[in-house]
GUKOLVO-631986 format. One record per atom (N, C-alpha, C): residue in one letter; atom name; z negated, y, x negated. Coordinates in nm, 3 decimals. Each point is the difference from the previous one (the first is absolute). Layout:
N
NODE/type/atom/c3/c2/c1
NODE/a/CA/Z/Y/X $
...
//
This chain:
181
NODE/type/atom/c3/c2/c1
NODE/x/N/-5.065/8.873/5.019 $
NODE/x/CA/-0.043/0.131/-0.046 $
NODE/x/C/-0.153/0.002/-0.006 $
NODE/x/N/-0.034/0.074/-0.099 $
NODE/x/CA/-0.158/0.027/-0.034 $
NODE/x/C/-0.025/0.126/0.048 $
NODE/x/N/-0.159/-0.013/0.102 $
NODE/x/CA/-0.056/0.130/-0.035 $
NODE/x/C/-0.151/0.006/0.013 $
NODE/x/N/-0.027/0.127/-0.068 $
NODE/x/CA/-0.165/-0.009/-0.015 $
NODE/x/C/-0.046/0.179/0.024 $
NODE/x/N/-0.090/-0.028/0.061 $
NODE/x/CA/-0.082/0.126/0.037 $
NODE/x/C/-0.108/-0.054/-0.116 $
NODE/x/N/-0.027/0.119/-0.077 $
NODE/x/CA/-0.084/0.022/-0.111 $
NODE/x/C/0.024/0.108/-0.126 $
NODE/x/N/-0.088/-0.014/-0.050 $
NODE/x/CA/0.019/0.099/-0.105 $
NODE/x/C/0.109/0.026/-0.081 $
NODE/x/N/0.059/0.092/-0.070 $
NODE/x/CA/0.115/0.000/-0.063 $
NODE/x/C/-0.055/-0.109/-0.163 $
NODE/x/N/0.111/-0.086/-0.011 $
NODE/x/CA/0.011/-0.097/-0.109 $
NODE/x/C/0.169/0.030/-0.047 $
NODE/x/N/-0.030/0.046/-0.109 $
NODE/x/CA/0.164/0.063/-0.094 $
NODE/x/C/0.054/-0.170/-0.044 $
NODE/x/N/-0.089/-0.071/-0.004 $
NODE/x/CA/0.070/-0.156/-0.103 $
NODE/x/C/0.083/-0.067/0.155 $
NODE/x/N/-0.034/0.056/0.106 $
NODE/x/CA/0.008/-0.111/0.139 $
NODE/x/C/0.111/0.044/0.069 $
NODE/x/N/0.012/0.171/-0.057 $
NODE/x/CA/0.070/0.070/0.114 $
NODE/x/C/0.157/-0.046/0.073 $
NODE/x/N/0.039/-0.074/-0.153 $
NODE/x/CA/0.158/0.000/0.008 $
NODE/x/C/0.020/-0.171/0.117 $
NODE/x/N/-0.100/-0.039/-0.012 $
NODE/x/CA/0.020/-0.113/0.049 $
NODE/x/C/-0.086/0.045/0.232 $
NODE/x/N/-0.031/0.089/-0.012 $
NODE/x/CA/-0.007/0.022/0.173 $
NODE/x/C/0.047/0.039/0.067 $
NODE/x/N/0.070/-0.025/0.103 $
NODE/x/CA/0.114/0.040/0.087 $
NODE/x/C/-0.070/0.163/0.055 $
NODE/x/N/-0.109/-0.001/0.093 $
NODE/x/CA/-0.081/0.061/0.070 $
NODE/x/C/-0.134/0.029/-0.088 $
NODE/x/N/0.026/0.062/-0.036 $
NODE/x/CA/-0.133/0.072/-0.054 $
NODE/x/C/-0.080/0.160/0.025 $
NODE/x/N/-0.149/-0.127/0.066 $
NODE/x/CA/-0.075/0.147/0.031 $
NODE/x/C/-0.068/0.042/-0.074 $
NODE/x/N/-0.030/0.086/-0.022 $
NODE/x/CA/-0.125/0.058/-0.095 $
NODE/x/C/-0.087/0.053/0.081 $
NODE/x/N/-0.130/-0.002/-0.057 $
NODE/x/CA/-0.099/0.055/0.050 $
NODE/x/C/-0.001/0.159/0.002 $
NODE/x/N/-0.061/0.061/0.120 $
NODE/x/CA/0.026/0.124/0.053 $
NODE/x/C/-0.072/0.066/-0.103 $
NODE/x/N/0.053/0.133/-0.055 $
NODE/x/CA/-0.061/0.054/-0.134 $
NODE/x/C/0.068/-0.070/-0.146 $
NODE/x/N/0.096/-0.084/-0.030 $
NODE/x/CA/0.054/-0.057/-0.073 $
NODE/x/C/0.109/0.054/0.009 $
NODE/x/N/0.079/-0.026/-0.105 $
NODE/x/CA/0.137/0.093/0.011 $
NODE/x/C/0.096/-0.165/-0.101 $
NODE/x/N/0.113/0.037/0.011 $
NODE/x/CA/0.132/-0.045/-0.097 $
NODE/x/C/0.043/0.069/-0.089 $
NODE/x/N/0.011/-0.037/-0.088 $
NODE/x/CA/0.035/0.087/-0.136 $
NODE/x/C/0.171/0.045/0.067 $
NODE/x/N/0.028/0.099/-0.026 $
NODE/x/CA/0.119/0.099/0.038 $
NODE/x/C/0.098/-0.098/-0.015 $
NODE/x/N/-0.006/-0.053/-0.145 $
NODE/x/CA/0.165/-0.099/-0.031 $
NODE/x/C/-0.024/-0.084/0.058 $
NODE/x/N/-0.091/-0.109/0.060 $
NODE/x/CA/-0.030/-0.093/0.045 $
NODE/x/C/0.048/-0.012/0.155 $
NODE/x/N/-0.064/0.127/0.054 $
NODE/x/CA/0.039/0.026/0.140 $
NODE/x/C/0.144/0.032/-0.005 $
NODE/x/N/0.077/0.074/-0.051 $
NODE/x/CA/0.152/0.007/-0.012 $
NODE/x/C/0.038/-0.112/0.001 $
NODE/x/N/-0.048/-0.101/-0.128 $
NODE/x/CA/0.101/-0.123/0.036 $
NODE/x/C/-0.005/-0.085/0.113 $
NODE/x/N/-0.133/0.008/0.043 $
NODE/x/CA/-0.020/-0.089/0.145 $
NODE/x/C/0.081/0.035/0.066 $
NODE/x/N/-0.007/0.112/0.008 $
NODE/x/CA/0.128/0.082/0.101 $
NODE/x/C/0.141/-0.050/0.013 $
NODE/x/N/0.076/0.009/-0.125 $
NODE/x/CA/0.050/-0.014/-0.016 $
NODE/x/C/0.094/-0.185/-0.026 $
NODE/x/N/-0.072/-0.059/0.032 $
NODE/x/CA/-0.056/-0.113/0.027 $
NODE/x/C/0.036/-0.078/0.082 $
NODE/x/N/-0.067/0.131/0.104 $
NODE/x/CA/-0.041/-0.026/0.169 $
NODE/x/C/-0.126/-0.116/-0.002 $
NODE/x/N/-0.122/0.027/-0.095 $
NODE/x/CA/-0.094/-0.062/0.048 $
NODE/x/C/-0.116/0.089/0.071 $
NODE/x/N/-0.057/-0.052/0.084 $
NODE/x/CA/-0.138/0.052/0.064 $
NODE/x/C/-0.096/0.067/-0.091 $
NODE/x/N/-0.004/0.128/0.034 $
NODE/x/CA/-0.159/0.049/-0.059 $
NODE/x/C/-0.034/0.076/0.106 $
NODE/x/N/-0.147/-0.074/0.008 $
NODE/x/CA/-0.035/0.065/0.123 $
NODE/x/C/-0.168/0.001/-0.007 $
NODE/x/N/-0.079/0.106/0.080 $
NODE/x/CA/-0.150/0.025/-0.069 $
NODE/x/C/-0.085/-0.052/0.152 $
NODE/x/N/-0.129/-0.056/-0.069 $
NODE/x/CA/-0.101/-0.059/0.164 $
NODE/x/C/-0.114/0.101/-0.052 $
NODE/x/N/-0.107/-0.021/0.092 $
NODE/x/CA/-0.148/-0.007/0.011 $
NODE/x/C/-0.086/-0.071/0.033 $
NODE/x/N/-0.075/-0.027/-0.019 $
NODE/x/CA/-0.096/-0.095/0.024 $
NODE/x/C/-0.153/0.090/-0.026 $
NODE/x/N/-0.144/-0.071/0.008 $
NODE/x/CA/-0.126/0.046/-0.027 $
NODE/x/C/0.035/0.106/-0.076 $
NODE/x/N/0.059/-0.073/-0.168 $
NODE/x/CA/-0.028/0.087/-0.114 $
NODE/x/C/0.033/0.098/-0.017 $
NODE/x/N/0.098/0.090/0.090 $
NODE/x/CA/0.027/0.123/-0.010 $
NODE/x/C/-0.086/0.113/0.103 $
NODE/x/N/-0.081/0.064/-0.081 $
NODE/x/CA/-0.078/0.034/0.092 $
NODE/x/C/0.087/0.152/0.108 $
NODE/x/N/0.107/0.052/-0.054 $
NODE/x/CA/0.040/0.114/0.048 $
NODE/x/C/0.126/0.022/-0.017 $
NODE/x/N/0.090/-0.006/0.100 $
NODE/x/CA/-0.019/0.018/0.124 $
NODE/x/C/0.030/-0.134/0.030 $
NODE/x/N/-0.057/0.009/0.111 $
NODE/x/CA/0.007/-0.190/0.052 $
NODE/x/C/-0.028/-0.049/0.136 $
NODE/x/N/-0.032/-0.064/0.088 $
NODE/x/CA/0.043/0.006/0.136 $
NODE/x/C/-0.158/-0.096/0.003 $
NODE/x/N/-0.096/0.034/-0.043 $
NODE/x/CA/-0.109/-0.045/0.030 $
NODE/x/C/-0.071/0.071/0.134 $
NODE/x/N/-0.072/-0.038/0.095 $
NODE/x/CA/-0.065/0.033/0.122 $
NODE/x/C/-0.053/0.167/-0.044 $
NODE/x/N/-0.022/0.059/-0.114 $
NODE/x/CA/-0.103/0.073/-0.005 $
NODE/x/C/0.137/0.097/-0.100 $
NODE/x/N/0.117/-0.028/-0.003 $
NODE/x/CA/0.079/0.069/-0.103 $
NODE/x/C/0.047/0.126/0.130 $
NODE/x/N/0.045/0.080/-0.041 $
NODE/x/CA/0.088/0.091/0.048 $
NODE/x/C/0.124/-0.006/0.100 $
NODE/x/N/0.005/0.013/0.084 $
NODE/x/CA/0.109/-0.054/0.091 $
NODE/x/C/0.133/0.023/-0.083 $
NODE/x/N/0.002/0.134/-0.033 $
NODE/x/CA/0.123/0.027/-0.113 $
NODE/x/C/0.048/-0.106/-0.083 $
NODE/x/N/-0.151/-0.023/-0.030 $
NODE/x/CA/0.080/-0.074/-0.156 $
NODE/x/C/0.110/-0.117/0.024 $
NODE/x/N/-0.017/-0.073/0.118 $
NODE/x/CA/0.100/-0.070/0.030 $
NODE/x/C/0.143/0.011/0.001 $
NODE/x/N/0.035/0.152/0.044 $
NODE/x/CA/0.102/0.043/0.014 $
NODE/x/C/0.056/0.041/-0.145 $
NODE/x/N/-0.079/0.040/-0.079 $
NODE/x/CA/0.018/0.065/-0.122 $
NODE/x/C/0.019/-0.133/-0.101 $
NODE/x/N/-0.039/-0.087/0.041 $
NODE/x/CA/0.082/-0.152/-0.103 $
NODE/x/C/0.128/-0.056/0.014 $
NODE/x/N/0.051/0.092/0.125 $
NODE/x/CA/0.194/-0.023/0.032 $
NODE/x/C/0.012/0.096/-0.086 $
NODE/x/N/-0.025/0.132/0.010 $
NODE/x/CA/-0.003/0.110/-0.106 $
NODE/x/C/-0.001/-0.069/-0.157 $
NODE/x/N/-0.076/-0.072/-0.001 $
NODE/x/CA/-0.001/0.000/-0.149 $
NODE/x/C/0.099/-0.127/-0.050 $
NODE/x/N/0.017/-0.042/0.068 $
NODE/x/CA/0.088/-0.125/0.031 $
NODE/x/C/0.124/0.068/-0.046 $
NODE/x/N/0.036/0.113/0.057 $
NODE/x/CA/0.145/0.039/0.015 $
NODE/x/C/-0.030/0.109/-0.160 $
NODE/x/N/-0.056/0.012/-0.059 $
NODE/x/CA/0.000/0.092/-0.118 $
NODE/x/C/-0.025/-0.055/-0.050 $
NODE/x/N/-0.026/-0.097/-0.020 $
NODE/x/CA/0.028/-0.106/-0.157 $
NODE/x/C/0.056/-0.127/-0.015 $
NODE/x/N/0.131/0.035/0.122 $
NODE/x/CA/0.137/-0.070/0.014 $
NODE/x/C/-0.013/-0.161/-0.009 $
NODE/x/N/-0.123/0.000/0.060 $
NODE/x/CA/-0.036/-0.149/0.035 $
NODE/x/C/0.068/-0.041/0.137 $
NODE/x/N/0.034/-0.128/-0.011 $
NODE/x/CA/0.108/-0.116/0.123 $
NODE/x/C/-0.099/0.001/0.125 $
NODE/x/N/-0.135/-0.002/-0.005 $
NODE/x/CA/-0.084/-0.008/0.102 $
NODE/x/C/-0.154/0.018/-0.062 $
NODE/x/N/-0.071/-0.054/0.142 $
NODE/x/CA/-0.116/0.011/-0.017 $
NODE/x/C/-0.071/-0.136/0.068 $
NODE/x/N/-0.094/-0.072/-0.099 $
NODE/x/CA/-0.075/-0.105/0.067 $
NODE/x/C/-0.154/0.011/-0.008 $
NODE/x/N/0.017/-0.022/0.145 $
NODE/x/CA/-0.177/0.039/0.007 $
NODE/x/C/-0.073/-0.161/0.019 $
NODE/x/N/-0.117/-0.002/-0.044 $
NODE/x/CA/-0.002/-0.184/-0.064 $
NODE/x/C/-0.103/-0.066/0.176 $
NODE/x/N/-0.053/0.080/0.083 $
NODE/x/CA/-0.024/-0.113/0.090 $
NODE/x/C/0.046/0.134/0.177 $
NODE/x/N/0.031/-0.066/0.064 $
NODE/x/CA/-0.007/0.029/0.155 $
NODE/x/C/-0.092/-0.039/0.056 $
NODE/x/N/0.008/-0.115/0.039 $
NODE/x/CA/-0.098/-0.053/0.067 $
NODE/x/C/-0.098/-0.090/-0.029 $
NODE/x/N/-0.069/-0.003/-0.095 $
NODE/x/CA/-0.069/-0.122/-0.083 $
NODE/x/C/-0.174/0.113/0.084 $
NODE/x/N/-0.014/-0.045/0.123 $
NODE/x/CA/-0.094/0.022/0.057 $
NODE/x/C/-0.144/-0.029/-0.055 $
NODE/x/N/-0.118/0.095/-0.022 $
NODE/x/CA/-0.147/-0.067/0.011 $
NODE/x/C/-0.027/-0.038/0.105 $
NODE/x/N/-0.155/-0.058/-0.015 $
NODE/x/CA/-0.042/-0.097/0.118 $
NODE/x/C/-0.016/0.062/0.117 $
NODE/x/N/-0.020/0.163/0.040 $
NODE/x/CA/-0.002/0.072/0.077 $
NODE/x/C/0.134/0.133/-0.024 $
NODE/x/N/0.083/-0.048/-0.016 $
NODE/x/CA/0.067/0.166/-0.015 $
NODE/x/C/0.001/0.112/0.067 $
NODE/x/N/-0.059/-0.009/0.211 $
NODE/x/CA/-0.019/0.107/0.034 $
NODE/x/C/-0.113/0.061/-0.036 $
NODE/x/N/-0.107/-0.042/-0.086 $
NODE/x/CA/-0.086/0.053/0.013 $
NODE/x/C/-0.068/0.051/-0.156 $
NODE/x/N/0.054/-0.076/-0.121 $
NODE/x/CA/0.004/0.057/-0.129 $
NODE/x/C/0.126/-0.098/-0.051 $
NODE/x/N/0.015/0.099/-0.080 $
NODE/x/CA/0.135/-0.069/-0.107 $
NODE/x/C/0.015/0.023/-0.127 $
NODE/x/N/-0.188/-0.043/-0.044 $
NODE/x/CA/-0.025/-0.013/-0.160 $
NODE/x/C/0.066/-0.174/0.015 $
NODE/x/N/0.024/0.013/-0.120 $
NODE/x/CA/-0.002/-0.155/-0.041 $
NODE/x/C/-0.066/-0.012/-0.190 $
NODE/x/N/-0.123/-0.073/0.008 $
NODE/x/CA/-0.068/-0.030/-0.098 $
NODE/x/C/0.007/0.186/-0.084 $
NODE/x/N/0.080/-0.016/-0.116 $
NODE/x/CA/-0.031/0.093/-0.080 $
NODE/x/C/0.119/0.103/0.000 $
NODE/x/N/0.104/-0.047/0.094 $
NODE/x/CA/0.126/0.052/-0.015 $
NODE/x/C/-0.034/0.148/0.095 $
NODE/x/N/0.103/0.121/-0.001 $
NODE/x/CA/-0.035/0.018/0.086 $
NODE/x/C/0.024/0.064/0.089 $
NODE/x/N/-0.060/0.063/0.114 $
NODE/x/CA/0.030/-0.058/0.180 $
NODE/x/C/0.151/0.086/0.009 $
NODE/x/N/0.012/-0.125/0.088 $
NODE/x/CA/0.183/0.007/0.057 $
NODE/x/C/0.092/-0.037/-0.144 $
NODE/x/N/-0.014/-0.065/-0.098 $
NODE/x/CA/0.076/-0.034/-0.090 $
NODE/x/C/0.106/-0.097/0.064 $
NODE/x/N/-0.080/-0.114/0.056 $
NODE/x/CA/0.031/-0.150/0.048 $
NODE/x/C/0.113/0.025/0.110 $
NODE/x/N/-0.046/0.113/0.094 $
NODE/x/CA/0.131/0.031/0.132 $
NODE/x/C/0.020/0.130/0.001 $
NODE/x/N/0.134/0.030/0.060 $
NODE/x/CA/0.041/0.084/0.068 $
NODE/x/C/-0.003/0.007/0.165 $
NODE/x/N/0.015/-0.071/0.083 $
NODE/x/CA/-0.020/-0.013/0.112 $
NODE/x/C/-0.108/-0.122/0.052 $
NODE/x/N/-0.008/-0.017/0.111 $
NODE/x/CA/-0.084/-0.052/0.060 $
NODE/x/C/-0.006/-0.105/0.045 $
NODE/x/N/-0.091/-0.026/0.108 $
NODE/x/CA/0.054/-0.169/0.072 $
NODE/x/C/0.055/0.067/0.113 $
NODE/x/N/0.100/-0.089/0.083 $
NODE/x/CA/0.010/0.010/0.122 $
NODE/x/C/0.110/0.076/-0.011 $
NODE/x/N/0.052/0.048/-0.080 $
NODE/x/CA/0.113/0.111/0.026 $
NODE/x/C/-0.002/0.114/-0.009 $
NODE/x/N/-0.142/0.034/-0.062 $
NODE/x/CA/-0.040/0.157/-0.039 $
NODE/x/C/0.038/0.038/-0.126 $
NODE/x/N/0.045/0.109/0.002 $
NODE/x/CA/0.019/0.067/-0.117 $
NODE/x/C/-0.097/0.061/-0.075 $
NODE/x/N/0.070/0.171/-0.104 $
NODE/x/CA/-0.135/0.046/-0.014 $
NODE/x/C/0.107/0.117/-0.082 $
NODE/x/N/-0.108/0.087/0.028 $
NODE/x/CA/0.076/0.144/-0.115 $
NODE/x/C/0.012/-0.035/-0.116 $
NODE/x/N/-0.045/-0.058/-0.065 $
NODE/x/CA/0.053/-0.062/-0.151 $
NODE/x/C/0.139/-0.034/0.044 $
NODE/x/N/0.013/-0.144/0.024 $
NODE/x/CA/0.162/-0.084/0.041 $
NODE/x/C/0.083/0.149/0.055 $
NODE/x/N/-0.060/0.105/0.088 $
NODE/x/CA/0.101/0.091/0.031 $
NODE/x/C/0.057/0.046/-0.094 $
NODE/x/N/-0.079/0.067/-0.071 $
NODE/x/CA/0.009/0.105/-0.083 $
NODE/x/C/0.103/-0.029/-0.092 $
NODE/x/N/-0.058/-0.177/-0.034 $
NODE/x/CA/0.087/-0.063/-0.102 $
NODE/x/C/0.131/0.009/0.018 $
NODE/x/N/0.007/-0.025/0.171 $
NODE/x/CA/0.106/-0.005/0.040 $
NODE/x/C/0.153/0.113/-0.052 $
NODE/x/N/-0.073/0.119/0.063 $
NODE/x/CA/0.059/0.138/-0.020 $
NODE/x/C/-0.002/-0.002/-0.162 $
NODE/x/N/-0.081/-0.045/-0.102 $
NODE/x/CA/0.070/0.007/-0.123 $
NODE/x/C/0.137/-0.062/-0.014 $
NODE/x/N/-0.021/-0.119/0.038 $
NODE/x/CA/0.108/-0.100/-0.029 $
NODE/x/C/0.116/0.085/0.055 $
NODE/x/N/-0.004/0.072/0.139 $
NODE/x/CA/0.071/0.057/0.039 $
NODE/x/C/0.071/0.127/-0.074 $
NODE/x/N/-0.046/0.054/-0.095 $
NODE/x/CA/0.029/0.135/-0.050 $
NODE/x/C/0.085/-0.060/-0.123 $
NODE/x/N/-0.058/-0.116/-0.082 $
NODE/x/CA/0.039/-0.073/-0.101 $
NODE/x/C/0.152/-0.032/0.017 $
NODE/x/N/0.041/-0.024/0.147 $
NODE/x/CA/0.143/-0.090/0.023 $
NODE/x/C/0.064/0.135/0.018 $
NODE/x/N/-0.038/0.123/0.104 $
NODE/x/CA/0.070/0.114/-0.011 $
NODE/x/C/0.018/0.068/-0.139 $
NODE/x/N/-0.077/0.014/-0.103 $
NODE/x/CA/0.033/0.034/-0.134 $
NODE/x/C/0.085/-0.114/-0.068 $
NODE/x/N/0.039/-0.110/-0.001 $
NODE/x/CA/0.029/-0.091/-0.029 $
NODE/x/C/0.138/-0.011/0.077 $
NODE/x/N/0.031/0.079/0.115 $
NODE/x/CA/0.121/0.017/0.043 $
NODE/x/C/0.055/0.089/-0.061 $
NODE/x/N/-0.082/0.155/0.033 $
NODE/x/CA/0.036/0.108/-0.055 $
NODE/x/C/0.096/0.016/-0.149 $
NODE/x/N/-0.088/-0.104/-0.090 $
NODE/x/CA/0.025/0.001/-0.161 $
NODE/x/C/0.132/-0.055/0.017 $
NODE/x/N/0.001/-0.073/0.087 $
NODE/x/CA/0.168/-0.094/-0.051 $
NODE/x/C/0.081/0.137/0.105 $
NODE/x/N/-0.047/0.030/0.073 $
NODE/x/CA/0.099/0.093/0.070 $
NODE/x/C/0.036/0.134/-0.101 $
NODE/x/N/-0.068/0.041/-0.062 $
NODE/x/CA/0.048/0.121/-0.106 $
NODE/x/C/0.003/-0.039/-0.175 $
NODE/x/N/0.059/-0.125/0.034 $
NODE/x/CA/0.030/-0.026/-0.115 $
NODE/x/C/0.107/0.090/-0.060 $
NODE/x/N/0.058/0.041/0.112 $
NODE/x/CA/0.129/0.081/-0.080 $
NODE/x/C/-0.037/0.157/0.039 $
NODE/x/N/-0.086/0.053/-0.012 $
NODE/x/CA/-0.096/0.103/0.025 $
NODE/x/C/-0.086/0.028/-0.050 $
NODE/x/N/-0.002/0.053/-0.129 $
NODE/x/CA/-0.108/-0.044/-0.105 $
NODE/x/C/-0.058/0.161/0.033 $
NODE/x/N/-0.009/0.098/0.026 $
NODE/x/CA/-0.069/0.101/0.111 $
NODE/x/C/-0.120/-0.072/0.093 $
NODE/x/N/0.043/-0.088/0.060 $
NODE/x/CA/-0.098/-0.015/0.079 $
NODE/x/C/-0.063/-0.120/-0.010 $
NODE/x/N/0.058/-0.088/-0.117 $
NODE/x/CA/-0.098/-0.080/-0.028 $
NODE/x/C/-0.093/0.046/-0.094 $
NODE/x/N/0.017/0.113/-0.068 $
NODE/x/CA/-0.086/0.038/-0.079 $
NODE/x/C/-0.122/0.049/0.076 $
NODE/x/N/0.090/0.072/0.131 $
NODE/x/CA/-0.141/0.065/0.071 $
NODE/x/C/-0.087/-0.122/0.071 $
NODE/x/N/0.073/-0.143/0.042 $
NODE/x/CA/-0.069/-0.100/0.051 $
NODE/x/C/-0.112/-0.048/-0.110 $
NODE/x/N/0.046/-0.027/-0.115 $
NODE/x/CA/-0.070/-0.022/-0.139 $
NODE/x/C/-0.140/0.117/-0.024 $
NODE/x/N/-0.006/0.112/-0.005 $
NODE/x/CA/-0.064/0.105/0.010 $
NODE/x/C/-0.130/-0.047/0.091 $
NODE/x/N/0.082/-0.030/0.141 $
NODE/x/CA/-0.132/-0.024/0.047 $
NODE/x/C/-0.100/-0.104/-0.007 $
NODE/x/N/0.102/-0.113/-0.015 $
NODE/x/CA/-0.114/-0.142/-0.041 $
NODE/x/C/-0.087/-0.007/-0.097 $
NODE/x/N/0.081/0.077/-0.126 $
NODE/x/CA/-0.016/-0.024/-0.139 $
NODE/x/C/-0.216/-0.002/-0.013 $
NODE/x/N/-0.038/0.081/0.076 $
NODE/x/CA/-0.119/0.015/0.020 $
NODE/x/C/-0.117/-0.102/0.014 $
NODE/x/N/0.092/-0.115/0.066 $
NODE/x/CA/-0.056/-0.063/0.064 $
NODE/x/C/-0.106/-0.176/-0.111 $
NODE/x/N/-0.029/0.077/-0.098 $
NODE/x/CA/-0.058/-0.094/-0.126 $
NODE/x/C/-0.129/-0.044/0.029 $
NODE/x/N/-0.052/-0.097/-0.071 $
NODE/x/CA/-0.148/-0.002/0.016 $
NODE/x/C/-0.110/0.177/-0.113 $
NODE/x/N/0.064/0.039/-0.077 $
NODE/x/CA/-0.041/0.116/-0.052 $
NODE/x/C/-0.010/0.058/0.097 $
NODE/x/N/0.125/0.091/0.059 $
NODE/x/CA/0.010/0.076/0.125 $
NODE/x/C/-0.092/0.010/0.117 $
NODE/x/N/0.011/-0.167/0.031 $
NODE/x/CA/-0.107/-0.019/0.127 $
NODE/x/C/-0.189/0.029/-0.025 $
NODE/x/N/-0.028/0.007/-0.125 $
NODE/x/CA/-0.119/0.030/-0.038 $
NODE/x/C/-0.038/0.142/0.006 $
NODE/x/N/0.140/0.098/0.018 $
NODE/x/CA/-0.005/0.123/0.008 $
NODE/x/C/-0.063/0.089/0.090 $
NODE/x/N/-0.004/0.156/0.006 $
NODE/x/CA/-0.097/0.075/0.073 $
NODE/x/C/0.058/0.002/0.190 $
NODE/x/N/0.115/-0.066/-0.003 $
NODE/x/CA/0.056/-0.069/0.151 $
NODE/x/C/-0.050/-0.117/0.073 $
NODE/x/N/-0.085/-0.003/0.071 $
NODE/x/CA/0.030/-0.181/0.112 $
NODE/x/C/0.110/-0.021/-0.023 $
NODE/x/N/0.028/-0.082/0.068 $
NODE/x/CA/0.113/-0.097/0.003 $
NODE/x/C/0.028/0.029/0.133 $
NODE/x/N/-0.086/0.026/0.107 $
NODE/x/CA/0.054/0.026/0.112 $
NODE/x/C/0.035/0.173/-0.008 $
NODE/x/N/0.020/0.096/-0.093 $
NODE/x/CA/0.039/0.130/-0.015 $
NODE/x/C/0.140/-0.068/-0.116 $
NODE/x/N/0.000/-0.101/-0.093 $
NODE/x/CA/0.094/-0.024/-0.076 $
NODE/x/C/0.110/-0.041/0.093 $
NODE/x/N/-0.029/-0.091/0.088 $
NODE/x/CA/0.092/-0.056/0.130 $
NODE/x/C/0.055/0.095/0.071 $
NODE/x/N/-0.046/0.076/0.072 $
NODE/x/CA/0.022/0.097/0.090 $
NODE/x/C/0.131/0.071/-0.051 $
NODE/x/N/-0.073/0.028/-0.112 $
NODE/x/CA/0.079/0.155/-0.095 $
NODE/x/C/0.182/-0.049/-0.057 $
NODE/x/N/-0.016/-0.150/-0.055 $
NODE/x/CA/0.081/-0.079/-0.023 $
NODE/x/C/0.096/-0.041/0.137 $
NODE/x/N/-0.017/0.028/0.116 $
NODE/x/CA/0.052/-0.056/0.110 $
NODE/x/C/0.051/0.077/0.073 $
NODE/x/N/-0.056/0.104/-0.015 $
NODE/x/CA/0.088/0.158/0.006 $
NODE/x/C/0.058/0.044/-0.039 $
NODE/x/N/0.038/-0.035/-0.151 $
NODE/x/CA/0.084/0.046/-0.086 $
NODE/x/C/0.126/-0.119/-0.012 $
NODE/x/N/-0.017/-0.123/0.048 $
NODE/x/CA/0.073/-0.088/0.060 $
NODE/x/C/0.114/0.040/0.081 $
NODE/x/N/-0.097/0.030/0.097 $
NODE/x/CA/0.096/0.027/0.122 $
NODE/x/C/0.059/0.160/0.014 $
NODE/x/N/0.003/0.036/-0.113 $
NODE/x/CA/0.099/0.127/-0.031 $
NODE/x/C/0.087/-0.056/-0.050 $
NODE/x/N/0.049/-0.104/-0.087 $
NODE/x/CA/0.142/-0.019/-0.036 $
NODE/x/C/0.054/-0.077/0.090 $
NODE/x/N/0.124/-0.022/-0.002 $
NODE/x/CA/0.083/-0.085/0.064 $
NODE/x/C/0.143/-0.032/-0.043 $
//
């Protein structure tokens, strides 16, 4: 099986098992159906080039959480984030590396430290698998998957540019979560 984290390529698509696209990139509607349908991988990363939202040292604690969010509203398989631990020469003490930038390279630390990024990330990933339960659980409940749908649907790169943080988009979204059941 093939796969590639990179930009969307329409001549390549049919031939990648796992395909990520770059965060802010989308799948053409029929394209993503048939993957689906398929059962191949589409699934979205980050890296440097996305400047927002993104789990850089200086990003928003939210935004971490809000990329399971967005993960789960545009019915992507997962999420790959392109380094953990690819440490600079000092990471407790800055974590630029050359031009990239700071905290791109890691999420956690040496020694066994973490960090509110990796958390945060965490609790996305976490909300992603509960919506991701939810959806298959009201499949035969189209009431309340509509209202599950309702709330993600928000969750775009348009949206996130909106007159909300992401940590008021999160919140608001997580409350309205945990009213259905």
């Amino acid at each position: 099986k093939i796969t590639l984290a990179g930009n969307y390529h329409a001549e390549i698509e049919q031939d990648i098992y796992d395909y990520c696209i770059t965060f802010g990139q989308q799948f053409p509607k029929q394209v993503k159906e048939k993957r689906e349908k398929q059962r191949l991988k589409s699934t979205v990363y980050t890296c440097c080039k996305e400047a927002f939202p993104n789990t850089f040292t200086f990003s928003a604690p939210a935004d971490a959480v809000w990329i399971g969010w967005h993960t789960a509203a545009e019915n992507y398989d997962g999420y790959l984030r392109w380094a953990y631990n690819s440490w600079t020469e000092s990471p407790l003490q800055d974590s630029r590396f050359r031009t990239w930038a700071a905290g791109d390279c890691y999420l956690v630390y040496p020694d066994g430290r973490s960090s509110i990024r990796f958390e945060r990330l965490i609790e996305g990933i976490q909300d992603f698998e509960k919506i991701r339960i939810l959806k298959k659980k009201y499949t035969e409940n189209s009431q309340k998957l509509a209202e599950l749908n309702e709330i993600i649907r928000t969750f775009t790169i348009i949206q996130a540019k909106g007159t909300q943080t992401t940590e008021e988009q999160v919140r608001k979204a997580k409350n309205l979560l945990n009213t259905i059941n």
